[in-house]
N, C-alpha and C positions, 0 to 999 in steps of 0.2 A: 549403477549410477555413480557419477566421479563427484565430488565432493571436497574442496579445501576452502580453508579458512585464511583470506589476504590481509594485510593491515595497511590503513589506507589512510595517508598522512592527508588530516584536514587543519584546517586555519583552527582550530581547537586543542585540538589533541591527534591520536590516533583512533580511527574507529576500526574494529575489525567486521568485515563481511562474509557472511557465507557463501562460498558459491558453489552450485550444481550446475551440470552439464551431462549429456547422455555419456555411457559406458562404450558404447560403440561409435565408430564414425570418427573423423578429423574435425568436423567441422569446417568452417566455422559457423555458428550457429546466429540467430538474432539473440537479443539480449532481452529480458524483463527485470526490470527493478522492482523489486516485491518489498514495501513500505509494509514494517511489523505492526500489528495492535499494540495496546496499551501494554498487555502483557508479557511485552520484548519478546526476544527472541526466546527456543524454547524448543524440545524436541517436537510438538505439534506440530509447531511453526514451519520447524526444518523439513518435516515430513511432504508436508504441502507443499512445498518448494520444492521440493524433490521427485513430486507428483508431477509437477507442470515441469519440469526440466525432463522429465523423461519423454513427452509430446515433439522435444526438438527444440529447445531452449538453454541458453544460459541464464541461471535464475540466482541474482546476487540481492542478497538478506543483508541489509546492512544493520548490526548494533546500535540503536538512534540514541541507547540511555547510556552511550562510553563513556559522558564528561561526568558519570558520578561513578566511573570506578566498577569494581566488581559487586555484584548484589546476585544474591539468593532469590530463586523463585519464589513467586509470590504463592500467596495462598487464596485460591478462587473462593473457596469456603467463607474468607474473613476481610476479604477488600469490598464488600457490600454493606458491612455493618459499622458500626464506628469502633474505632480501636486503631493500636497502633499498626496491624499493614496494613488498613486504609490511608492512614495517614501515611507510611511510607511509600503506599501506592500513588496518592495524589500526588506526592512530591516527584516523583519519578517523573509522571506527565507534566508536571510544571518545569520540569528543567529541562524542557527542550521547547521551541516556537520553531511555527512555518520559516521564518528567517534560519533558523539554525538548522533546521533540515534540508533546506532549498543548499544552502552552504556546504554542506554534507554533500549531497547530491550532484553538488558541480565535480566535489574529489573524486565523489564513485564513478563517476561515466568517465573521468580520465584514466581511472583507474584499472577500467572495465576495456576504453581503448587499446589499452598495451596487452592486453591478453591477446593471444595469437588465434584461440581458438572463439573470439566474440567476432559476430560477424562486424564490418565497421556500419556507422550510419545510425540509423532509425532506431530505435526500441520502445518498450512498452513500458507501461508503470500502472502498478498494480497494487490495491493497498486495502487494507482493513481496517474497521473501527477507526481508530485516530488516523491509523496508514491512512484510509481514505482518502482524506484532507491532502494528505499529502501527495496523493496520486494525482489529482487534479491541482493541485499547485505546482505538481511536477511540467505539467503538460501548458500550464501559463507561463513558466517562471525560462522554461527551454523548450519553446514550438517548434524549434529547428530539428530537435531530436525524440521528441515523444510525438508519437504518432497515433498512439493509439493509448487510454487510459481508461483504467477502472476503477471503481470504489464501490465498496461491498458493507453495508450495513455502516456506511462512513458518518461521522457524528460532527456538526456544526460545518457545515458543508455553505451555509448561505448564513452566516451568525451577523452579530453588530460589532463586529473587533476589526477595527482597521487589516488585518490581515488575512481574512476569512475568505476561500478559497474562491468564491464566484465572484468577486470583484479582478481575477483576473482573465474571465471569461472573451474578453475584448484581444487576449492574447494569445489564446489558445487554436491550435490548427488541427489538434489530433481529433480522433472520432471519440468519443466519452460516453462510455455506462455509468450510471449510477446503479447500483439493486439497492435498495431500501430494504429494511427490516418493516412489517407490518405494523409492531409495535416496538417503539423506539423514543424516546421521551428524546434525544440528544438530535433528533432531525425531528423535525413537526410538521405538521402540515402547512406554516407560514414559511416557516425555511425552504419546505419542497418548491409551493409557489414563488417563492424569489425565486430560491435557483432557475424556475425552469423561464420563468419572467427573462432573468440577466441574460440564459443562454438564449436565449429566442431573439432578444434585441440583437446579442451578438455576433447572431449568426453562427452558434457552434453545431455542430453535428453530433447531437445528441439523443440515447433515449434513456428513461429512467422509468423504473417498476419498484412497483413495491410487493415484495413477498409478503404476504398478507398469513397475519396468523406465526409468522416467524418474527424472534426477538430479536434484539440487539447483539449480533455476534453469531449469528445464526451458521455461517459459513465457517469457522475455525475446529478444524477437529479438536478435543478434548475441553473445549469449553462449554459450561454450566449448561448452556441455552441451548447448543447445538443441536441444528435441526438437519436430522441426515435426506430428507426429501428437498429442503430448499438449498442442503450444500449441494448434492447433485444437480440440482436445476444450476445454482451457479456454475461451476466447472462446466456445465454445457454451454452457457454462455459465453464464459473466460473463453473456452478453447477454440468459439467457432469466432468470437471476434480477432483473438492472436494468428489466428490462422488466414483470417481476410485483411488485416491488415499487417502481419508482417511475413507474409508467403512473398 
């Protein structure tokens, strides 16, 4: 697996992105935009990405927590209880919004453009936990280019904040999975029915499940919760939607 790290001048700062791509072959390949959880980026993280980039994918990891500099892995052990990495943890997720990612995300696809070896056109957006959120705002925010999007145990998915990712349902063209975590305090069962309320008005192309019995985070190798029956159930999903919508 080929693997480098680009720096990709946004209206911010600089954000650096991972990118993976198969070891064999010229390509060019489709692209996925793989939107990190809360726990940024991360050998786990990279791993994953490195999993789907070997199916025949260029799979770019972008940095979403770059405008506060460099920071030290957290400790999954002590961002659940009160102390200071939770509170460094909260603050991490507060300093980025859907706006500043959507913004981010316009740099990465030009940036993703000028590589020789991405094929040009379409691509996917694919995200966790907080990614979620952003997978489906990727697919409102640029219907021209996301074609197909997924969120994976994705948190406030249909919330009351003016930005909250199903209110741009009315914009979206790509086909959209949700997987739900079965227990999951941060999507509820009134979120779920909005969501599926907004998409149904909207006319989006949708299905959503809930993994029942798996928690919040269910799909990320090395994390607390991680449930290794319902990440394989995922990845069968991921691989047979990327493959029908971007063959």
């Amino acid at each position: 697996m080929s693997h480098e790290t680009i720096e990709i001048r946004t209206e911010d700062g600089t954000c650096p992105a991972h990118v993976f791509r198969p070891s064999s072959g010229r390509g060019p390949w489709p692209a996925v935009l793989f939107y990190m959880d809360a726990f940024g980026v991360r050998p786990a993280l990279a791993s994953m990405a490195e999993r789907l980039a070997s199916h025949g994918y260029v799979v770019a990891v972008p940095n979403l927590y770059y405008r506060s500099g460099a920071y030290a892995p957290f400790d999954s052990s002590k961002v659940f209880t009160e102390g200071p990495e939770r509170d460094r943890f909260k603050g991490m997720i507060a300093s980025i919004s859907d706006a500043k990612v959507m913004r981010d995300t316009s740099a990465v696809l030009e940036a993703l453009d000028r590589l020789p070896f991405v094929r040009p056109g379409s691509i996917a957006a694919v995200g966790y936990c907080m990614g979620g959120g952003f997978a489906l705002s990727a697919a409102g925010t640029f219907p021209d280019r996301v074609v197909t999007a997924a969120s994976f145990h994705g948190g406030g998915l249909a919330n009351d904040k003016p930005d909250s990712p199903h209110l741009l349902a009315s914009k979206m063209r790509a086909r959209v999975y949700v997987g739900a975590a079965g227990i999951d305090p941060s999507f509820t069962p009134d979120q779920e029915a909005r969501l599926k309320r907004t998409f149904d008005d909207a006319g989006v192309k949708y299905m959503l499940e809930r993994y029942e019995g798996a928690k919040h985070g269910f799909a990320v190798t090395g994390h607390p919760v991680y449930d290794r029956d319902a990440s394989d159930r995922h990845w069968q999903v991921l691989l047979r939607q990327l493959q029908a919508d971007l063959s």
